[in-house]
C-alpha positions in Angstrom: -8.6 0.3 13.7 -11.2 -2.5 14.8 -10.3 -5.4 16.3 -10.5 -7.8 13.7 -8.4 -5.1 12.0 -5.6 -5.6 14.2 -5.6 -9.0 14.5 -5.6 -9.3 10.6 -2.6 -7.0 9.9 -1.0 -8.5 12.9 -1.5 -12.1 11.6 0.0 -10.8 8.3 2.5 -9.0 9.7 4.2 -12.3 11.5 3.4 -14.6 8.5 5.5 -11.9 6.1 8.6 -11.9 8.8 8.6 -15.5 9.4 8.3 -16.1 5.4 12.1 -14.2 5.2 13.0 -15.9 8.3 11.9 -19.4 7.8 12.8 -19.6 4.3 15.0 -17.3 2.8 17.8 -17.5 6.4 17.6 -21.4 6.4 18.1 -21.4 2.4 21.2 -19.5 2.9 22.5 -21.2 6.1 22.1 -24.6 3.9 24.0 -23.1 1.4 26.6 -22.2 3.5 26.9 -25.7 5.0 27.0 -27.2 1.8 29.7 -25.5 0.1 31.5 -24.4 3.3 32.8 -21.6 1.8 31.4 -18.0 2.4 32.0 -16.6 -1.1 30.9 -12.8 -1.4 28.5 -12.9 1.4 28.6 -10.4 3.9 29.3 -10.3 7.3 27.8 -7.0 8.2 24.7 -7.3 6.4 24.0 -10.6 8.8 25.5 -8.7 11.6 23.2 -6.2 11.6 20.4 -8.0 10.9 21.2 -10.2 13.7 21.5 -6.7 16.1 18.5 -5.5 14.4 16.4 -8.4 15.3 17.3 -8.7 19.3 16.6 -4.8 19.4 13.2 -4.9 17.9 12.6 -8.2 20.3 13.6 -6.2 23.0 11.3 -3.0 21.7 8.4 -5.6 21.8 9.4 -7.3 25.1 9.5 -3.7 26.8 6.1 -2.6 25.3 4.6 -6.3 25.8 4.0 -6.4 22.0 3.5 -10.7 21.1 3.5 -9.7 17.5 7.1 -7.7 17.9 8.7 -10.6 20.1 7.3 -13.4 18.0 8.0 -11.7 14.4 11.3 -10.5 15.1 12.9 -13.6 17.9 12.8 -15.9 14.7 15.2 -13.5 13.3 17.6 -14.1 16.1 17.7 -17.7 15.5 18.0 -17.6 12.0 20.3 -14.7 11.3 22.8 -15.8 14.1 22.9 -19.2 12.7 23.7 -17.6 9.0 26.2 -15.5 11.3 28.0 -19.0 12.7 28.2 -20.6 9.5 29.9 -17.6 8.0 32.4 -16.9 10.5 32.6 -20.9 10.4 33.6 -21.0 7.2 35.4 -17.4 7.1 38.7 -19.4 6.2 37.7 -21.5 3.6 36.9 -18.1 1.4 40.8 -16.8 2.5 42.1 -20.3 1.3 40.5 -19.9 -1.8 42.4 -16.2 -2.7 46.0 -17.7 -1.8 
């Protein structure tokens, strides 16, 4: 691969994880807010998205990778905040099935 091949898929490669990241996390986390109530989301799918993004940031950290570190820490931000707002609002959904 050339340089200008690299730096291409690498450029493509952060704009497609911050696109998920940036858009679709935040759309959920307003959601969330919103209607403070968690409906039929899932805890574990955010859960281990959340792990998933710290251990790829780590993976790029240890092999000084920018493109790892600054694709995946977005992740971090994003899914823990989706991961506050639904153990935030875990009660509100309980309520809701008395």
């Amino acid at each position: 691969m050339t340089f200008d091949e690299i730096t291409l898929v690498s450029s493509l490669t952060i704009v497609a994880s911050y696109t998920i990241k940036l858009i679709g996390f935040p759309q959920q986390a307003i959601k969330l807010y919103r209607a403070k109530n968690v409906g039929n989301l899932s805890f574990f799918l955010f859960l281990s998205s959340f792990i998933s993004y710290i251990l790829w940031t780590y993976y790029g950290y240890l092999k000084k990778d920018w493109v790892i570190i600054w694709g995946q820490s977005v992740g971090i931000l994003t899914s823990g905040i989706v991961l506050f707002l639904l153990w935030r609002y875990r009660k509100n959904t309980r309520e809701d099935f008395k």
